[in-house]
N, C-alpha and C positions, 0 to 999 in steps of 0.2 A: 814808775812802772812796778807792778807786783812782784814780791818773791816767790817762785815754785819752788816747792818743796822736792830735795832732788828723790827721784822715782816716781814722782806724782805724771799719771795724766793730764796733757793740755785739756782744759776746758774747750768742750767744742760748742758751736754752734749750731742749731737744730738744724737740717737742711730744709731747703725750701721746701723738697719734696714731703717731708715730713708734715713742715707745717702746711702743707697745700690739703694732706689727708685729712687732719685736724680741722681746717674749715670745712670740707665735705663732708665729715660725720657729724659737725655741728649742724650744716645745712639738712644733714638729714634729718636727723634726730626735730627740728624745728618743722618738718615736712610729716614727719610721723604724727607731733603733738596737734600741729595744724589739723590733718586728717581726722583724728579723733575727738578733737574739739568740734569738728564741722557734724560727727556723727553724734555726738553729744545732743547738739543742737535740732539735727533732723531728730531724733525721736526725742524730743521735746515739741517739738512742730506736731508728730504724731498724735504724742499724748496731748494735746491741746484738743487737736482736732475730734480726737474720739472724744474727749470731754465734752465737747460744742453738740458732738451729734446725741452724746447722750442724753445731755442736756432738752433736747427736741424729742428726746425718744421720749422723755417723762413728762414734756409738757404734753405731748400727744395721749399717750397712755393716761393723764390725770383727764383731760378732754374727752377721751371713749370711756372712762367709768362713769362721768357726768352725765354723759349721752344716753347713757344702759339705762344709768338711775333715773331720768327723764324718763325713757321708753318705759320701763316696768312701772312707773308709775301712771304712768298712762294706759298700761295696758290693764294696771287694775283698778282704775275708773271703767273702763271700757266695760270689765267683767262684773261690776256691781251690780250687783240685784236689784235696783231701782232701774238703773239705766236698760238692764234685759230685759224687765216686766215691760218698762215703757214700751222697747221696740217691740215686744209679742203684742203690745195693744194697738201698737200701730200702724206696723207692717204685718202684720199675723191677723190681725182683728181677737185675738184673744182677747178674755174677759177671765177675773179671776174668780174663783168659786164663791157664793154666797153662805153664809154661816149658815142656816135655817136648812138646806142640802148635805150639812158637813154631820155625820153620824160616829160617835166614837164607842169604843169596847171596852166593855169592861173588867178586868184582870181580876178572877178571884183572887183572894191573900193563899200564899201557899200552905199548906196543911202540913201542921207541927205534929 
């Protein structure tokens, strides 16, 4: 059996109550970190998600410049001077002017 030192306090034992509190703040505290780990995780879901779509935003957006650049090259075939002559000659009945008709003028040199 131990010697107490005389004047010394008996060593007590923690009460149950005590330690009843001590597992509750532990439970808690594991319910806190729980909580934040879970939210951790949702905006990580988030940011996936927006990655994915951005991802689609760029494949789309690389798709309609393709498209553009298709159309305007199309558009200036459509606008070439060959292909407008053709269709004035043949939905128009146009004809284009003969040389020996075509009269040109002539610029004095300007006077020094």
């Amino acid at each position: 059996m131990p010697v107490r030192e005389p004047g010394a306090q008996p060593r007590r034992r923690p009460s149950q109550a005590a330690s009843q509190r001590r597992l509750a703040g532990g439970a808690v505290w594991i319910a806190v970190v729980g909580f934040l780990l879970a939210g951790v995780v949702a905006v990580n879901v988030a940011v996936l998600r927006l990655n994915l779509r951005l991802d689609d935003l760029g494949q789309e957006r690389a798709q309609l410049r393709a498209d553009n650049a298709r159309l305007s090259a199309r558009l200036a075939s459509a606008a070439a001077t060959l292909r407008i002559q053709e269709l004035a000659i043949a939905k128009l009945g146009l004809v284009s002017a003969e040389g020996s008709g075509t009269t040109y003028v002539q610029l004095r040199p300007p006077a020094r």
